[in-house]
GUTI-388799 format. One record per atom (N, C-alpha, C, O, CB): residue number from 1; residue in three letters; atom name; x negated, y negated, z. Coordinates in steps of 0.2 Angstrom, whole numbers, padded with zeros to 4 digits. Glycine has a CB too. Example, Ala and Ser with C-alpha at 12.3 -4.5 7.8 and 13.67 -1.06 7.14 Angstrom:
+-----+--------+-------+-------+-------+-------+
! num ! residu ! atome !     X !     Y !     Z !
+-----+--------+-------+-------+-------+-------+
!   1 !    Ala !     N ! -0066 !  0028 !  0039 !
!   1 !    Ala !    CA ! -0062 !  0022 !  0039 !
!   1 !    Ala !     C ! -0066 !  0016 !  0039 !
!   1 !    Ala !     O ! -0071 !  0017 !  0042 !
!   1 !    Ala !    CB ! -0057 !  0022 !  0045 !
!   2 !    Ser !     N ! -0064 !  0011 !  0035 !
!   2 !    Ser !    CA ! -0068 !  0005 !  0036 !
!   2 !    Ser !     C ! -0064 !  0000 !  0039 !
!   2 !    Ser !     O ! -0067 ! -0006 !  0040 !
!   2 !    Ser !    CB ! -0070 !  0003 !  0029 !
+-----+--------+-------+-------+-------+-------+
//
This chain:
+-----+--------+-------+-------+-------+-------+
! num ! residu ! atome !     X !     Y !     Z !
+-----+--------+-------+-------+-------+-------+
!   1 !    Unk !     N ! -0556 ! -0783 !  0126 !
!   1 !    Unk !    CA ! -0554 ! -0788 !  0120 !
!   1 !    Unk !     C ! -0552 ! -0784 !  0114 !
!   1 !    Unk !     O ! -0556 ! -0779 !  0112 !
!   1 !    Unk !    CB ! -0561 ! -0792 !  0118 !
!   2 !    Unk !     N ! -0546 ! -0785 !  0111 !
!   2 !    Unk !    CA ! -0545 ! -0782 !  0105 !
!   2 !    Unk !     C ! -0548 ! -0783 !  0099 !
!   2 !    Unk !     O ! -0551 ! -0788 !  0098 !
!   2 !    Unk !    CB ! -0540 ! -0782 !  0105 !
!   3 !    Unk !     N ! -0548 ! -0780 !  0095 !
!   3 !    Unk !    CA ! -0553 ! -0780 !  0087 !
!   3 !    Unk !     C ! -0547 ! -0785 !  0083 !
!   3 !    Unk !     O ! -0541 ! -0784 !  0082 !
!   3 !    Unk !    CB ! -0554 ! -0771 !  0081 !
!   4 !    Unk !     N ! -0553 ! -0789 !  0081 !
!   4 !    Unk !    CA ! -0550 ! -0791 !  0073 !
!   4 !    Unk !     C ! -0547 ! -0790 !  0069 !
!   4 !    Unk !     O ! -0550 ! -0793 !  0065 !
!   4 !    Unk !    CB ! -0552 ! -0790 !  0071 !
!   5 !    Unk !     N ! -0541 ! -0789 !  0066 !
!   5 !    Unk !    CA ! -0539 ! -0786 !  0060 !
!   5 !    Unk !     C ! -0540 ! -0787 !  0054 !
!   5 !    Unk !     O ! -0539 ! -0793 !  0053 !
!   5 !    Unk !    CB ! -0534 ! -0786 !  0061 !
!   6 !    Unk !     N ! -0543 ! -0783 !  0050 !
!   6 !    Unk !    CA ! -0544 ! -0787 !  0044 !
!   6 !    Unk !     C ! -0541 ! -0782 !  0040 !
!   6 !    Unk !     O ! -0539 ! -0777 !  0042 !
!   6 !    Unk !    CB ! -0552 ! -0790 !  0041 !
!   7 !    Unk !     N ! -0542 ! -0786 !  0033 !
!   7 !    Unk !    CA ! -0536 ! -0783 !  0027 !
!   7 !    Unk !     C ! -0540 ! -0776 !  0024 !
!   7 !    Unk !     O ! -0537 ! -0772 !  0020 !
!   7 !    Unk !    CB ! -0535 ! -0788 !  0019 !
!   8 !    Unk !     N ! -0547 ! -0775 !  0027 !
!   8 !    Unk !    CA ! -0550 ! -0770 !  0022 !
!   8 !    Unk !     C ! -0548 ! -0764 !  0030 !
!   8 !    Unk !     O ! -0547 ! -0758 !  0028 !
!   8 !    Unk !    CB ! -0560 ! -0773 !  0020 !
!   9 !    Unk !     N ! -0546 ! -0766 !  0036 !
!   9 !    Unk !    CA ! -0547 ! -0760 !  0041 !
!   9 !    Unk !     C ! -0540 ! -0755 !  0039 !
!   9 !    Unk !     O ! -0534 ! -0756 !  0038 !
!   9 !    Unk !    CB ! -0547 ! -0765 !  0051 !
!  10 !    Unk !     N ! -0544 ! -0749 !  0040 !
!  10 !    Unk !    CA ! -0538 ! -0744 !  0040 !
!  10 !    Unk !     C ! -0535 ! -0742 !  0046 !
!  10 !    Unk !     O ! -0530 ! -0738 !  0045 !
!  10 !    Unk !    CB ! -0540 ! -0740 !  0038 !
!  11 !    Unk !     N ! -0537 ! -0745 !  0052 !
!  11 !    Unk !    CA ! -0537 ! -0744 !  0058 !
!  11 !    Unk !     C ! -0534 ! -0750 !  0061 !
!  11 !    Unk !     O ! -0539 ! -0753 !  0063 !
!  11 !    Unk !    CB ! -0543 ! -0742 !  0061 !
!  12 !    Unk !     N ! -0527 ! -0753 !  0060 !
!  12 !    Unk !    CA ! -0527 ! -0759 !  0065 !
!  12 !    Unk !     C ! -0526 ! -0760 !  0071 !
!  12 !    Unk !     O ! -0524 ! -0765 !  0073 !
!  12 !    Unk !    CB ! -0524 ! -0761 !  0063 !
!  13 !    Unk !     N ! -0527 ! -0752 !  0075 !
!  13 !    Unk !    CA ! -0524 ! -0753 !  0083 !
!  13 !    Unk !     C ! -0529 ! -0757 !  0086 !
!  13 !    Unk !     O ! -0533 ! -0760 !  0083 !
!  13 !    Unk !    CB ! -0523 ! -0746 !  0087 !
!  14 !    Unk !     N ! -0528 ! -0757 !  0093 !
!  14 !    Unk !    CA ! -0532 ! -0762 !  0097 !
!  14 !    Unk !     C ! -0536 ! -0755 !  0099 !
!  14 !    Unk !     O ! -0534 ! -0749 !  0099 !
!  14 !    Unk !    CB ! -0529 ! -0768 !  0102 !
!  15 !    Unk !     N ! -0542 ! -0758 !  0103 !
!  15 !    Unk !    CA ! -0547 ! -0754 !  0103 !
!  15 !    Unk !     C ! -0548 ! -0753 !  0113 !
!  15 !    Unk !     O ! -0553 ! -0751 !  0116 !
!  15 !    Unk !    CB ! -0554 ! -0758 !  0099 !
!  16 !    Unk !     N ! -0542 ! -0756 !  0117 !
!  16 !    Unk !    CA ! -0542 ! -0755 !  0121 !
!  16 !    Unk !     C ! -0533 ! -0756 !  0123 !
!  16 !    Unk !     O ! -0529 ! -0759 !  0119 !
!  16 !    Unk !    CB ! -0547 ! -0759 !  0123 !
!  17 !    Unk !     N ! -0530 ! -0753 !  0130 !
!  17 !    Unk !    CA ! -0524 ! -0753 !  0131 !
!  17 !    Unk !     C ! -0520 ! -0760 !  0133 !
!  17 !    Unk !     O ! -0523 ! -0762 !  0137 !
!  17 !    Unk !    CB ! -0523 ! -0748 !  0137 !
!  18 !    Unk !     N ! -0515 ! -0764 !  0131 !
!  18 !    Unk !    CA ! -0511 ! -0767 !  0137 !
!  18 !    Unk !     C ! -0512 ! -0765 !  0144 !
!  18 !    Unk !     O ! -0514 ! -0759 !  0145 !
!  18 !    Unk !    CB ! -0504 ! -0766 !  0136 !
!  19 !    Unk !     N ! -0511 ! -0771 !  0149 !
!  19 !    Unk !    CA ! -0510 ! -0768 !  0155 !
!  19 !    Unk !     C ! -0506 ! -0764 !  0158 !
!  19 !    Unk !     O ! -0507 ! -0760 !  0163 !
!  19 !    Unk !    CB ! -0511 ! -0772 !  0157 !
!  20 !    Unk !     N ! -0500 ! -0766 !  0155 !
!  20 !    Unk !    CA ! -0493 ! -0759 !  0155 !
!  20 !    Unk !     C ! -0495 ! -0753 !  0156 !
!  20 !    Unk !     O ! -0494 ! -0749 !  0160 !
!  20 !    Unk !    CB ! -0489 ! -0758 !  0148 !
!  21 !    Unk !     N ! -0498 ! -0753 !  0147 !
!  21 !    Unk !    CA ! -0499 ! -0747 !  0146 !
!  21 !    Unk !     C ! -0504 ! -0745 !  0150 !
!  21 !    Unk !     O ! -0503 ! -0739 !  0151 !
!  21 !    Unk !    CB ! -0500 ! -0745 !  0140 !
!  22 !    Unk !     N ! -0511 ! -0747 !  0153 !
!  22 !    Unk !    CA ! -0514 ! -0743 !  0159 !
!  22 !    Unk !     C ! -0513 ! -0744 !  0164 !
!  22 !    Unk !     O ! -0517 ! -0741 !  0168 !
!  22 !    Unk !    CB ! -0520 ! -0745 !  0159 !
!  23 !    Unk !     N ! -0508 ! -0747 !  0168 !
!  23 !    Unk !    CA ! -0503 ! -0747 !  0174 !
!  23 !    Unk !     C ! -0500 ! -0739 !  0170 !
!  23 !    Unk !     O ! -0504 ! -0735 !  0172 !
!  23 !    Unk !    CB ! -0497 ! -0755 !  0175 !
!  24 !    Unk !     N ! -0496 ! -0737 !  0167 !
!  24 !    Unk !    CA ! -0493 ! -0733 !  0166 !
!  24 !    Unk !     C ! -0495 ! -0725 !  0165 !
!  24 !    Unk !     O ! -0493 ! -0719 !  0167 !
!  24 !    Unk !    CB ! -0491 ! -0736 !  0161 !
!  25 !    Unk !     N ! -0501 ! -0727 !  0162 !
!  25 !    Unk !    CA ! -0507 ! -0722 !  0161 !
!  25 !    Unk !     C ! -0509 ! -0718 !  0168 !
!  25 !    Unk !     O ! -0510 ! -0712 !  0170 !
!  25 !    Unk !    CB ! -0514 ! -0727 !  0159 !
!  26 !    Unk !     N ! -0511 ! -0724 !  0172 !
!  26 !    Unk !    CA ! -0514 ! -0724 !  0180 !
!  26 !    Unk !     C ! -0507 ! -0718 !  0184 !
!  26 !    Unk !     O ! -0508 ! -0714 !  0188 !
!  26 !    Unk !    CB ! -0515 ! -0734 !  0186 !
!  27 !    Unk !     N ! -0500 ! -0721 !  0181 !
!  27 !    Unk !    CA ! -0494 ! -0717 !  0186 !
!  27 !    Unk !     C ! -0493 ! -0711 !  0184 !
!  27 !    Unk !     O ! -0490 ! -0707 !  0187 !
!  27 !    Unk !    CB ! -0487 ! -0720 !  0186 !
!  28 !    Unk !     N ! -0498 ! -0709 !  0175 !
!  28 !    Unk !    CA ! -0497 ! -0703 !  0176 !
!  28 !    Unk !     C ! -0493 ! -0701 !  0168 !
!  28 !    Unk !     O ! -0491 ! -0696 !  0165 !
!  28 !    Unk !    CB ! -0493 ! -0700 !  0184 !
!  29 !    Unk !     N ! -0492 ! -0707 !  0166 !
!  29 !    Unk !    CA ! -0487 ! -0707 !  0160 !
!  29 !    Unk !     C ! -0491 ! -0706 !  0152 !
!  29 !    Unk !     O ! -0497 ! -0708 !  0152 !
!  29 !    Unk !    CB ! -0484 ! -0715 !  0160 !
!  30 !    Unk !     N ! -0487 ! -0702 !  0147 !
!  30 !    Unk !    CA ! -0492 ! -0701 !  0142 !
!  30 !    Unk !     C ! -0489 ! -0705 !  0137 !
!  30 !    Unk !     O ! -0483 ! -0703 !  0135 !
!  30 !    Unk !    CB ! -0494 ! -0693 !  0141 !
!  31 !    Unk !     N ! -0492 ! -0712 !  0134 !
!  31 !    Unk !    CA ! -0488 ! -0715 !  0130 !
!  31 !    Unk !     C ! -0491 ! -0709 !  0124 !
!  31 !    Unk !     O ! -0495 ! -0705 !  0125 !
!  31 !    Unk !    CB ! -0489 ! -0723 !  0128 !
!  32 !    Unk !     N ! -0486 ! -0710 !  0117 !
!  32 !    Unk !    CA ! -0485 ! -0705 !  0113 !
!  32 !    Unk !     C ! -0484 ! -0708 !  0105 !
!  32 !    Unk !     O ! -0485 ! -0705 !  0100 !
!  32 !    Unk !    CB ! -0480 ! -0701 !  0115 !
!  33 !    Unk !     N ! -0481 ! -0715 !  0107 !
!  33 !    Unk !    CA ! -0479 ! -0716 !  0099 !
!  33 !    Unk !     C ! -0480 ! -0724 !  0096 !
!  33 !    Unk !     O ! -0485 ! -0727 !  0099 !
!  33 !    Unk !    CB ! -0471 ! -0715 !  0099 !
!  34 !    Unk !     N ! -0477 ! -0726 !  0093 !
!  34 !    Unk !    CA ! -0479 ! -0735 !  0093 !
!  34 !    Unk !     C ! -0469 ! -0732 !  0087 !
!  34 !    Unk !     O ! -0469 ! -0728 !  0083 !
!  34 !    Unk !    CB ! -0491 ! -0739 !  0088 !
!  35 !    Unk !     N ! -0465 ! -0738 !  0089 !
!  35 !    Unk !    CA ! -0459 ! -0737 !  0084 !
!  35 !    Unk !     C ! -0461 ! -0744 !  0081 !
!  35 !    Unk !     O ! -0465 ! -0748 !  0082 !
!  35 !    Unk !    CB ! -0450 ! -0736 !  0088 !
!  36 !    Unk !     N ! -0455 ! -0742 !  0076 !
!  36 !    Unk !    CA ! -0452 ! -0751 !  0073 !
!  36 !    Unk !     C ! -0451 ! -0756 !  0074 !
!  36 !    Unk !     O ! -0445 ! -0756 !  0077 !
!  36 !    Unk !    CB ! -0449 ! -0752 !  0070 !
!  37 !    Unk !     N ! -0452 ! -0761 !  0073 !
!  37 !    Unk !    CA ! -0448 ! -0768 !  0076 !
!  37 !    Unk !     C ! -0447 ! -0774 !  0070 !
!  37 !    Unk !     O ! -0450 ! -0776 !  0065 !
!  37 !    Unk !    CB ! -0454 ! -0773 !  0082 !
!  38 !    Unk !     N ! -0441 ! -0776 !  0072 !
!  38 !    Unk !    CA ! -0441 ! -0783 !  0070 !
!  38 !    Unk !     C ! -0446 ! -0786 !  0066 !
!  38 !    Unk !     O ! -0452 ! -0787 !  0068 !
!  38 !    Unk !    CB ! -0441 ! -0786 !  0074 !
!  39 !    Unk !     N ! -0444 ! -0789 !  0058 !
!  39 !    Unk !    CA ! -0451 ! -0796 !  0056 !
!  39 !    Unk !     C ! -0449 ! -0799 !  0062 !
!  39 !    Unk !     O ! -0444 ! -0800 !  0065 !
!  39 !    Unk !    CB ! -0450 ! -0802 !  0048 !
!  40 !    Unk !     N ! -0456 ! -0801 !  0063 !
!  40 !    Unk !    CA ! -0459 ! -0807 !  0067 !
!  40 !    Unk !     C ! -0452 ! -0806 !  0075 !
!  40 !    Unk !     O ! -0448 ! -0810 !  0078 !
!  40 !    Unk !    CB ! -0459 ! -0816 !  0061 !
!  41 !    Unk !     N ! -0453 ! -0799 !  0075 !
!  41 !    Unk !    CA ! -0448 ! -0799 !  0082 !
!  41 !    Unk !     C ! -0443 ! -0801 !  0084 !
!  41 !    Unk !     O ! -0441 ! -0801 !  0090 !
!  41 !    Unk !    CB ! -0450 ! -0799 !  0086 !
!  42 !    Unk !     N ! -0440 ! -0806 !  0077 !
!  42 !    Unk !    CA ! -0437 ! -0812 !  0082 !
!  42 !    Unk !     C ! -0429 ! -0814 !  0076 !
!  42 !    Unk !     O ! -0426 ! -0819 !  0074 !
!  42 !    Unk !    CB ! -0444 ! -0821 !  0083 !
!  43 !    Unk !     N ! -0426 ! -0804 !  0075 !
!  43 !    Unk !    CA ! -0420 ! -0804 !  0071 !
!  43 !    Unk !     C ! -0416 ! -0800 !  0073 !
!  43 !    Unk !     O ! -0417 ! -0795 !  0076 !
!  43 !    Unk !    CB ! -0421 ! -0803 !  0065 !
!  44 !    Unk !     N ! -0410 ! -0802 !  0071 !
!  44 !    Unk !    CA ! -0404 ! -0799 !  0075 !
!  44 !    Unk !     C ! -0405 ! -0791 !  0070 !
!  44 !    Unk !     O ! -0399 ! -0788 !  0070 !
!  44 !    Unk !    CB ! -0396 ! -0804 !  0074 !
!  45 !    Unk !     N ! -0408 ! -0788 !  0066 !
!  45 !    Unk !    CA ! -0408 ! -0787 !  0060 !
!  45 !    Unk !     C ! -0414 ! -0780 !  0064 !
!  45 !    Unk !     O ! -0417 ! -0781 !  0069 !
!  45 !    Unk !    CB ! -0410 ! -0794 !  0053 !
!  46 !    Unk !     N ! -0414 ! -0777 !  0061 !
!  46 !    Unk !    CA ! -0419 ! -0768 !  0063 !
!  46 !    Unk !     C ! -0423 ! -0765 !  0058 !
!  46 !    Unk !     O ! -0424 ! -0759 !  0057 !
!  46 !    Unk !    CB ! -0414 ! -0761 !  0067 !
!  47 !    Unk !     N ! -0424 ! -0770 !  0053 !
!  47 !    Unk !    CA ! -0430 ! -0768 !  0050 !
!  47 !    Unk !     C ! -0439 ! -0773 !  0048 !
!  47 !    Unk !     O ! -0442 ! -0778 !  0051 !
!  47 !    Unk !    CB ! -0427 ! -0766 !  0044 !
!  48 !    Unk !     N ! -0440 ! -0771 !  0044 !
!  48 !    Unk !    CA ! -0447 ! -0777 !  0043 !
!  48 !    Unk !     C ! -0448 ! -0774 !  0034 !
!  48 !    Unk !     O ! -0446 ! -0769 !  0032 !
!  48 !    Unk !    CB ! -0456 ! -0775 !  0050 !
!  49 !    Unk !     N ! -0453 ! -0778 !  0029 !
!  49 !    Unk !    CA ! -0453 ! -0776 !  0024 !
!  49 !    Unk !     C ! -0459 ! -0770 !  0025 !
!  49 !    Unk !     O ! -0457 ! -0767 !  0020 !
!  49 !    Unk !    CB ! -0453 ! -0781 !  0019 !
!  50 !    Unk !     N ! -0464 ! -0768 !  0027 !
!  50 !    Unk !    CA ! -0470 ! -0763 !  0029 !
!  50 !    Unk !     C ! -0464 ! -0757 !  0029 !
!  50 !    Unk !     O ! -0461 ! -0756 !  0024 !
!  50 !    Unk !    CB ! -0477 ! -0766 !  0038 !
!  51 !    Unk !     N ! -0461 ! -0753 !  0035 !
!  51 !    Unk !    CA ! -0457 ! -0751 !  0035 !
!  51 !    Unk !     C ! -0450 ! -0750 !  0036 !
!  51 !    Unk !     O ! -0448 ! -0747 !  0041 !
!  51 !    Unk !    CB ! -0459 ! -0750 !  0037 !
!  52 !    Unk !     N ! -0446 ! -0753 !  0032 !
!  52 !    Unk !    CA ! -0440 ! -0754 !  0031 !
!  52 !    Unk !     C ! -0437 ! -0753 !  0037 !
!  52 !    Unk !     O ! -0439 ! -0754 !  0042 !
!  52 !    Unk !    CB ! -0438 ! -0750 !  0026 !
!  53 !    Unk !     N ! -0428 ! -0751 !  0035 !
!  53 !    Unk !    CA ! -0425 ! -0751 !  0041 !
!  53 !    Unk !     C ! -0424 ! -0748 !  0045 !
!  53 !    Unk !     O ! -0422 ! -0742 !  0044 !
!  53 !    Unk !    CB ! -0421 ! -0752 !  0041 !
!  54 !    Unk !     N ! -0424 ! -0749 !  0052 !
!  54 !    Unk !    CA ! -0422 ! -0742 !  0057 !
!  54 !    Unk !     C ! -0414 ! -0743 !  0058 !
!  54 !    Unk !     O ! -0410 ! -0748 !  0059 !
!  54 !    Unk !    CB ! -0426 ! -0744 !  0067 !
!  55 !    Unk !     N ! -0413 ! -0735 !  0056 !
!  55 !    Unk !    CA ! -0405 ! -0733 !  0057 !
!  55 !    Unk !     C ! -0403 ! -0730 !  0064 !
!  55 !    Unk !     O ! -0407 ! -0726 !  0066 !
!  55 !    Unk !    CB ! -0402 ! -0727 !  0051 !
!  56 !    Unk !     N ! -0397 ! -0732 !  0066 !
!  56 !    Unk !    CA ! -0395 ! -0728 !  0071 !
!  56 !    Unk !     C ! -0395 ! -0721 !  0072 !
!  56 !    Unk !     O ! -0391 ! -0719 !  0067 !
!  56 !    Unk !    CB ! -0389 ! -0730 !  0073 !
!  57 !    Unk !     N ! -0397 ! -0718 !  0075 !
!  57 !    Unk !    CA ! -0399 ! -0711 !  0076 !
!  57 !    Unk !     C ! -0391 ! -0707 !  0074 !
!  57 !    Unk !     O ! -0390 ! -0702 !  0071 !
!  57 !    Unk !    CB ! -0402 ! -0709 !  0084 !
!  58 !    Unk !     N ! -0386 ! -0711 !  0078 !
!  58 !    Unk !    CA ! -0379 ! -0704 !  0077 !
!  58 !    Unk !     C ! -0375 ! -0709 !  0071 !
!  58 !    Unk !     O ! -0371 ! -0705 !  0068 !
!  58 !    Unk !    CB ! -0372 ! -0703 !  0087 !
!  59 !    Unk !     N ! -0375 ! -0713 !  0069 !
!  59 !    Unk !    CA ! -0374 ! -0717 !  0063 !
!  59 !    Unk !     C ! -0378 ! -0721 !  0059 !
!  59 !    Unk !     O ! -0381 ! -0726 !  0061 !
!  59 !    Unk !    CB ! -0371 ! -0721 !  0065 !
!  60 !    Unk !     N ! -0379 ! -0719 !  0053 !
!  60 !    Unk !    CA ! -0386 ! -0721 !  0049 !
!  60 !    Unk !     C ! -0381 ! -0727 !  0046 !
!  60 !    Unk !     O ! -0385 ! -0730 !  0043 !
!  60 !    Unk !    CB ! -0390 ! -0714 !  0043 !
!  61 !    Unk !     N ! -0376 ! -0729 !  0047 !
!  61 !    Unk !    CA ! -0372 ! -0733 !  0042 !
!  61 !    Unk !     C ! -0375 ! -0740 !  0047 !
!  61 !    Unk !     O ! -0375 ! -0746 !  0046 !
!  61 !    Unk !    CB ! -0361 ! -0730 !  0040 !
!  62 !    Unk !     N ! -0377 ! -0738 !  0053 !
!  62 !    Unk !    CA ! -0377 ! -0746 !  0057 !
!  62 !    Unk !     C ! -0384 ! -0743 !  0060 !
!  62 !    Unk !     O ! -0386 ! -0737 !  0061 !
!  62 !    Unk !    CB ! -0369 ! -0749 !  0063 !
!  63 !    Unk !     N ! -0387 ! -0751 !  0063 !
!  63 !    Unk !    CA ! -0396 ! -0751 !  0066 !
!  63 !    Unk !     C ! -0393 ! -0752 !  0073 !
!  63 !    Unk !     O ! -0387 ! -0753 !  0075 !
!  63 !    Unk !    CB ! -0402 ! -0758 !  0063 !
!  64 !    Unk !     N ! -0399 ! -0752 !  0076 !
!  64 !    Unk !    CA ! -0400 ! -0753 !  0085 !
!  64 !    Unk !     C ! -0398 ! -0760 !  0084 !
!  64 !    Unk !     O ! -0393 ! -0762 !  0087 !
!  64 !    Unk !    CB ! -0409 ! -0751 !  0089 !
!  65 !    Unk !     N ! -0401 ! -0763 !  0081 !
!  65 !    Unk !    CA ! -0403 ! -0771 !  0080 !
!  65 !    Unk !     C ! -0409 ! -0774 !  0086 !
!  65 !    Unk !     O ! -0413 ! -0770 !  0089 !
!  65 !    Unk !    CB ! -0396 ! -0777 !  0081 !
!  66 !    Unk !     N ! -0407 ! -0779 !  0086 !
!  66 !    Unk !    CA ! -0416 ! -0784 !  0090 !
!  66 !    Unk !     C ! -0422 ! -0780 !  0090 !
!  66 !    Unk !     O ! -0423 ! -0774 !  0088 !
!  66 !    Unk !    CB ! -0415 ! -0787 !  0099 !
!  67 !    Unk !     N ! -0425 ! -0783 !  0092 !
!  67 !    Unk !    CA ! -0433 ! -0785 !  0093 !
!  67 !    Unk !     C ! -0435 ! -0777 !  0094 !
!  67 !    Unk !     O ! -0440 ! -0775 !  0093 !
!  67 !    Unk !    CB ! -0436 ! -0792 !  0101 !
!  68 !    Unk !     N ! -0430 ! -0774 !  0096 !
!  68 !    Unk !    CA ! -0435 ! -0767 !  0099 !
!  68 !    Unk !     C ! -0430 ! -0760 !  0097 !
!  68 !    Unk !     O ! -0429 ! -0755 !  0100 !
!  68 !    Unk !    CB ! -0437 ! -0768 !  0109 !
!  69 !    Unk !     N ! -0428 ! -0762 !  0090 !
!  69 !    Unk !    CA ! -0425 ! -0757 !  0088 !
!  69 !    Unk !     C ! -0427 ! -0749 !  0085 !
!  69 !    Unk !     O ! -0424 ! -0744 !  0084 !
!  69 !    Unk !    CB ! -0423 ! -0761 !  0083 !
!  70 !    Unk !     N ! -0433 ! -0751 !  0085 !
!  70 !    Unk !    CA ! -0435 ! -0742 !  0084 !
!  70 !    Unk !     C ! -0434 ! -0738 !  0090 !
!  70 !    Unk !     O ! -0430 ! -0734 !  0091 !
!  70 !    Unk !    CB ! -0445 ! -0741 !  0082 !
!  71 !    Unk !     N ! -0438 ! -0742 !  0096 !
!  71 !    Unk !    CA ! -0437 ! -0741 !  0102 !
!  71 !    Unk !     C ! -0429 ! -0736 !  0104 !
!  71 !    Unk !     O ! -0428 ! -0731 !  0106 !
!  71 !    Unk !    CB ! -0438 ! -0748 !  0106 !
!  72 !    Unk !     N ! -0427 ! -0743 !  0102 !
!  72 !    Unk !    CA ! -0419 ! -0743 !  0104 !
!  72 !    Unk !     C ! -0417 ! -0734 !  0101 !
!  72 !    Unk !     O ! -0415 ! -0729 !  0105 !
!  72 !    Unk !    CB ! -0415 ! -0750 !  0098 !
!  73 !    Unk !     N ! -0417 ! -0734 !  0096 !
!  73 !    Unk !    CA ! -0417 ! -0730 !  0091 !
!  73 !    Unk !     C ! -0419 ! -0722 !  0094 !
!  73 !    Unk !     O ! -0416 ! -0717 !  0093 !
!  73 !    Unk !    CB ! -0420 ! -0734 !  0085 !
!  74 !    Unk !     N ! -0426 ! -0721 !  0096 !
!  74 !    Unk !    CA ! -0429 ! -0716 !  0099 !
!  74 !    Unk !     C ! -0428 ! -0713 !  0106 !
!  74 !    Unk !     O ! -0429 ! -0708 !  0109 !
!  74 !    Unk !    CB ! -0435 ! -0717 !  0098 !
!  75 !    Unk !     N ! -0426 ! -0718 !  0107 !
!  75 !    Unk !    CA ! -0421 ! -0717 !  0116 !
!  75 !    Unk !     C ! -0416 ! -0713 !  0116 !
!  75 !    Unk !     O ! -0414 ! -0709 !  0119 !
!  75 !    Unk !    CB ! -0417 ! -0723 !  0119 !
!  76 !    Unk !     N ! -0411 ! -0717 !  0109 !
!  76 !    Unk !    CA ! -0405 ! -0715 !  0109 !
!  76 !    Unk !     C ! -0404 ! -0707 !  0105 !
!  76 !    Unk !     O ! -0399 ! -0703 !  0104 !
!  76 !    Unk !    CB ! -0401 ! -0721 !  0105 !
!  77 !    Unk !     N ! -0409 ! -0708 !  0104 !
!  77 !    Unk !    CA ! -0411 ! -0698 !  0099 !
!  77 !    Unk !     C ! -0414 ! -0695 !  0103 !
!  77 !    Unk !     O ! -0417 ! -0690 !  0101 !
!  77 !    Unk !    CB ! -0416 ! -0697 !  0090 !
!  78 !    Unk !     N ! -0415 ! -0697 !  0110 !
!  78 !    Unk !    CA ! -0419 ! -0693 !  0115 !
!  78 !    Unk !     C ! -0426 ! -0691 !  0113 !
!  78 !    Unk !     O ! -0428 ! -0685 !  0113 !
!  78 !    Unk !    CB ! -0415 ! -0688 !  0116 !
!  79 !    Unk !     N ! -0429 ! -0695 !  0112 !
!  79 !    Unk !    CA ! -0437 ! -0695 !  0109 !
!  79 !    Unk !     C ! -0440 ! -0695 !  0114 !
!  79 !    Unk !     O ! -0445 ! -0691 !  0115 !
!  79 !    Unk !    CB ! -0440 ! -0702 !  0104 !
!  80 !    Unk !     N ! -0437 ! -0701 !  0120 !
!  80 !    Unk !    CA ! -0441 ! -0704 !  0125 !
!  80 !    Unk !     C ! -0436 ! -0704 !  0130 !
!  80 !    Unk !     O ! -0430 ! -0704 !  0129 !
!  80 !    Unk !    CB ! -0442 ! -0711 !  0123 !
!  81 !    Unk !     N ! -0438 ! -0704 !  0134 !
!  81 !    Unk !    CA ! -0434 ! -0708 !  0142 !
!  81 !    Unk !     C ! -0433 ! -0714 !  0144 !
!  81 !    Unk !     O ! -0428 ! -0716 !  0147 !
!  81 !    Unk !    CB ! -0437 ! -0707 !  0146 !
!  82 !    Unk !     N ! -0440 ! -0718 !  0141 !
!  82 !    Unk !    CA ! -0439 ! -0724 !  0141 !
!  82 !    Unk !     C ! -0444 ! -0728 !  0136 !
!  82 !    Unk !     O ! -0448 ! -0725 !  0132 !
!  82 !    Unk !    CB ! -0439 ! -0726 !  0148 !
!  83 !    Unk !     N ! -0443 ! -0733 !  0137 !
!  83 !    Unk !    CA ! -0448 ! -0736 !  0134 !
!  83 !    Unk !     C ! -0449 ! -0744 !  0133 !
!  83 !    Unk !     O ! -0444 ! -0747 !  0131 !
!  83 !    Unk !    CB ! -0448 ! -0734 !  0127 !
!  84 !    Unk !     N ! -0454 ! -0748 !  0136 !
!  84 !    Unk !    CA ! -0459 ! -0753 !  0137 !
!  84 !    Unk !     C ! -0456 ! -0760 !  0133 !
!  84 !    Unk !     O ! -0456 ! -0766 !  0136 !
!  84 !    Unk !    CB ! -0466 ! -0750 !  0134 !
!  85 !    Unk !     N ! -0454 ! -0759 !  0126 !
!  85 !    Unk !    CA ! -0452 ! -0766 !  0124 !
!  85 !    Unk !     C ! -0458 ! -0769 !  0119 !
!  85 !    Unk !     O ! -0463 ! -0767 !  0116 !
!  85 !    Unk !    CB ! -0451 ! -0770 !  0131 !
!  86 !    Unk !     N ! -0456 ! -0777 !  0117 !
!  86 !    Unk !    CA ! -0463 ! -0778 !  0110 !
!  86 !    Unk !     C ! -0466 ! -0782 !  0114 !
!  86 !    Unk !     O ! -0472 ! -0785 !  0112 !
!  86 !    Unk !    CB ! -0461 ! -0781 !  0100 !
+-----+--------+-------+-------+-------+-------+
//
């Protein structure tokens, strides 16, 4: 079961994995990062106000866009190999 979030927690991760991420875990995979997404994940647009915008890695003048634009973004700069989605 995951925690709570409250406004006072400095810590808002969850306190246990997705099942992805421990399917993933079990294959041997080391997740490593958490990227940026979308307000409310649901914009053609690749930023949020908490962390502004994610820029395209070989063009900062334009974004990945959608829901999984950081992602997008750390793939395309070779951060990652792959990555999971929001």
């Amino acid at each position: 079961m995951a925690r709570r979030i409250d406004e006072d927690d400095d810590d808002p991760s969850s306190s246990e994995d997705a099942a992805l991420v421990r399917a993933l875990r079990s294959a041997g995979a080391i997740p490593f990062c958490r990227t940026n997404c979308a307000q409310l994940c649901l914009s053609f647009g690749a930023g949020n106000p908490v962390y502004g915008t994610t820029r395209h890695p070989d063009d900062p003048s334009r974004t990945p866009g959608g829901s999984s634009c950081g992602e997008g973004a750390l793939v395309a700069a070779g951060g990652s190999v792959l990555g999971i989605g929001k």
